[in-house]
C-alpha positions, 0 to 999 in steps of 0.5 A: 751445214753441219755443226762442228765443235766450237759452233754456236749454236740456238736450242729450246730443250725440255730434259725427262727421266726416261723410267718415269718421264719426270721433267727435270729441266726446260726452256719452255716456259709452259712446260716448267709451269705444267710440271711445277719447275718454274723458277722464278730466277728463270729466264725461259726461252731459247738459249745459245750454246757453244758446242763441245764447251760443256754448256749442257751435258756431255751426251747432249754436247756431243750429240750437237755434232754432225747435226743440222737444224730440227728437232730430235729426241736424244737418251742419253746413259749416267755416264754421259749426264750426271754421273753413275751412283757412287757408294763413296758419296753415300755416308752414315751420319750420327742423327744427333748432328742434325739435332744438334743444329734443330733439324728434324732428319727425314727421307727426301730433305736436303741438307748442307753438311760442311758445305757439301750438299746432300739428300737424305735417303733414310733415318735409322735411330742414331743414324741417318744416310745422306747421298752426296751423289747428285739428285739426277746420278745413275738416271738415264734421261732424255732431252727432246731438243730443238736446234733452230739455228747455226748462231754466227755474230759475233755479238750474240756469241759474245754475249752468250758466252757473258751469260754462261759464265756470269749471270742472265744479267750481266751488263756486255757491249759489243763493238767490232770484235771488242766487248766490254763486260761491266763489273763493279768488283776487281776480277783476279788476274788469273781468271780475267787471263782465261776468260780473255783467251776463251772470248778471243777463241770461241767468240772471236772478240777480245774481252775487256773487263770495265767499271760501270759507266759514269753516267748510270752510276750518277743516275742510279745515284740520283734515284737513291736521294 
């Protein structure tokens, strides 16, 4: 069956600069370690995405549909990964700033400046040139990625969905078509309003946002006495 748009579906991938065949980002485990990526914040292995919602990169999004199952080798152009080089994003800030707050300016660090993250590209006397521009801008890269499967359960779905758009460990439970995601922090109505209609629409569940349990709130407890 081919995949269409808003299908779920299960891939391992492995992403490389296509100049230098640099290793940027993986699912294998082996991979990461051989190329000195592993995080340890990580959870490595297969990962299920929903199709044409931006899980991955546009060009590898886009990919995905008309595809079956396999395995398949995907270049994809700056537009269509992290973006062409913008000169806007490349700016010339005074080196005394960076003194200032003790950090020694050099090329290939990276810096937080008003909350903006960049990298410095050089440092000439009282000036230094910072990119804003994303690490992977301008590169054209190649994903080798494998497609193992059309993922069609709802509870994989939803929590799937959980893990994209929260955290690797948030708490879901799935019955039917109701799935429950625990939160111990009021979620804003506005937010709670989209990520119900994205449930109910991608995942074909309805989302409910619940305190932790009463039970493993008074076992945690008890382990803290």
């Amino acid at each position: 069956m081919s995949i269409k748009k808003n299908d779920f579906v299960e891939i391992e991938y492995t992403g490389r600069l296509k100049d230098d065949n640099i290793v940027f980002d993986t699912t294998d485990e082996s991979v990461a370690n051989k190329n000195n990526i592993n995080s340890k914040n990580t959870k490595y292995g297969p990962v299920i995405v929903c199709v044409g919602q931006q899980h991955v990169v546009k060009g590898l999004d886009e990919f995905f549909v008309g595809k079956d199952v396999g395995t398949f080798s995907v270049e994809i152009l700056p537009e269509n990964a992290f973006g062409k080089k913008d000169a806007k994003l490349i700016a010339m800030v005074p080196t005394k700033k960076f003194l200032e707050q003790k950090i020694q300016p050099m090329p290939g660090l990276q810096v937080n400046i008003d909350g903006v993250m960049g990298i410095i590209r050089a440092v000439n006397g009282g000036r230094t040139v910072v990119d804003f521009n994303h690490p992977l801008s301008g590169k054209i890269i190649v994903y080798d990625v494998k497609i193992n499967r059309l993922v069609t359960d709802k509870k994989e779905k939803a929590n799937a969905l959980a893990r994209l758009y929260f955290s690797s460990d948030v708490k879901i439970f799935v019955d039917g078509d109701i799935a429950k995601i625990e939160s111990v922090q009021d979620v804003p109505g506005n937010i709670v309003d989209d990520f119900k209609k994205q449930f109910k629409e991608l995942a074909g569940v309805e989302l409910e946002f619940v305190k932790p349990r009463e039970n493993e709130v008074t076992q945690e407890s008890e382990k803290d006495k």
